[in-house]
N, C-alpha and C positions, 0 to 999 in steps of 0.2 A: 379278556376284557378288564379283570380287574389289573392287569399288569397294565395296563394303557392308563387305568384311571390315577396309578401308582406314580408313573412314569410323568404325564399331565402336573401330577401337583407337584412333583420336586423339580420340576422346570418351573414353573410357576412362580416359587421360592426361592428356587435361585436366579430370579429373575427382580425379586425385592434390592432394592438400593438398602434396603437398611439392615436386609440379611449378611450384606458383603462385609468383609474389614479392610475398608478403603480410605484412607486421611480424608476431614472434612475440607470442599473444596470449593466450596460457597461464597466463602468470604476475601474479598478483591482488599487490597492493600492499596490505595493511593500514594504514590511517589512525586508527584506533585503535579500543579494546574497549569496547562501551556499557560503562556503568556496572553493577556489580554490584546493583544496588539491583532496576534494569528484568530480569526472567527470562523474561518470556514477548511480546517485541516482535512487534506483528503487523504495524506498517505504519511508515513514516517517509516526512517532506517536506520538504522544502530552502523555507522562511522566502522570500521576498518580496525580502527586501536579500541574501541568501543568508550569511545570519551567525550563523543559527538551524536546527538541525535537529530538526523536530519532531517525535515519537514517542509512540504510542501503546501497550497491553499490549491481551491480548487476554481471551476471556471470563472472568469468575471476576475480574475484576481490579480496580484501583478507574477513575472516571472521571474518569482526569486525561488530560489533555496535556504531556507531560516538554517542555521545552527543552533541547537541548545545545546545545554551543559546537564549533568544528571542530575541537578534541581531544577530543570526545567528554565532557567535562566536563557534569555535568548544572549548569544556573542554573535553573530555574525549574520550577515546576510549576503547573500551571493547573487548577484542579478546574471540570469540566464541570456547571454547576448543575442538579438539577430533572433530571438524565438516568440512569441507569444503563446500565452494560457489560456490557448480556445477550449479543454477542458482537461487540465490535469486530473488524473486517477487515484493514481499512485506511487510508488517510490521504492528502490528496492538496491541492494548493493552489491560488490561483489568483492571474492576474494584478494582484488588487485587492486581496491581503492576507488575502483570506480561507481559514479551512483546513477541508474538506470529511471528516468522519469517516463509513466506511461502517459502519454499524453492521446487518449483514446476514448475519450467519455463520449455517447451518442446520444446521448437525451431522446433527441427528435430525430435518429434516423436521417439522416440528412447530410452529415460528412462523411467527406471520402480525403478526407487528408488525416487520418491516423499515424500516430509513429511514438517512433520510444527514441528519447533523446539521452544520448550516454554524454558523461560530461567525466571529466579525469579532474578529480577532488585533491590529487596530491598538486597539482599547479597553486592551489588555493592560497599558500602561502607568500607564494610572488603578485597576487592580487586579489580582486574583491570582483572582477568580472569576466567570467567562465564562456571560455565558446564551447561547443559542442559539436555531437558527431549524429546525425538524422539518420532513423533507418524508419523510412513510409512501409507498412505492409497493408496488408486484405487479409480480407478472413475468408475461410473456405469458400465457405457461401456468399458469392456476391450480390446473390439480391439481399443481404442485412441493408445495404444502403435504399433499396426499392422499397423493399417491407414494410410496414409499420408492426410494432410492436416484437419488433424481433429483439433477442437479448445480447446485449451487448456487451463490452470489454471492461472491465472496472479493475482489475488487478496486475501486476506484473510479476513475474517468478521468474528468477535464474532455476538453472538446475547444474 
């Protein structure tokens, strides 16, 4: 018994945050304030050369890709052709330059045209408007569109 009571309190202890010796990791650094322009950011991806951070709005918005600079400076705006922003998510990139926008938000349960739009970022040089490549999916469970209050898509991840 008293091994148990023993064993209890040095879990206990080493369960203290202030017992551990771990750098303090509280305090957030501001790098700087999007642009006033952007009000409703739903997603950002850090560019390929890392010298671009790229930024999307979310439903209701128009169908651009903002560029910033690492002061948060907007440069560039990229209009998504041919697509509409019935509810961007999020935004995500990959190892080849390319930037993956989920375009999959369900608020109300009610759509059934999800998809992730890949758009190739190195063309960007030769213009300012991007087509793209649609890939529609479902999610396991198809009654998410039936249901109410089922959970829905909010993120994109390569792996």
């Amino acid at each position: 018994m008293l091994r148990i009571v023993i064993l209890s309190g040095f879990l206990l202890l080493s369960c203290n945050p202030k017992a551990q010796d771990s750098p303090k990791t509280d305090d957030l650094k501001v790098e700087f304030s999007l642009p006033k322009k952007l009000k409703e950011v739903s997603g950002i991806a850090m560019s390929k050369d890392k010298k671009t951070i790229w930024s999307i709005e979310d439903q209701g918005n128009k169908n651009v890709v903002y560029g910033l600079d690492l002061q948060g400076n907007q440069t560039t705006d990229v209009l998504v052709n041919n697509a509409d922003n019935n509810d961007w998510e999020d935004i995500t990139a990959d190892s080849q330059g390319n930037i993956y926008i989920g375009d999959f938000g369900n608020n109300e349960n009610d759509r059934q045209n999800l998809s992730i739009l890949k758009l190739d970022l190195k063309m960007l040089l030769k213009k300012q408007r991007m087509s793209f490549r649609l890939q529609h999916f479902i999610t396991k469970d198809k009654r998410n569109f039936l249901q109410k209050n089922q959970i829905g898509c909010t993120i994109v991840r390569l792996s």
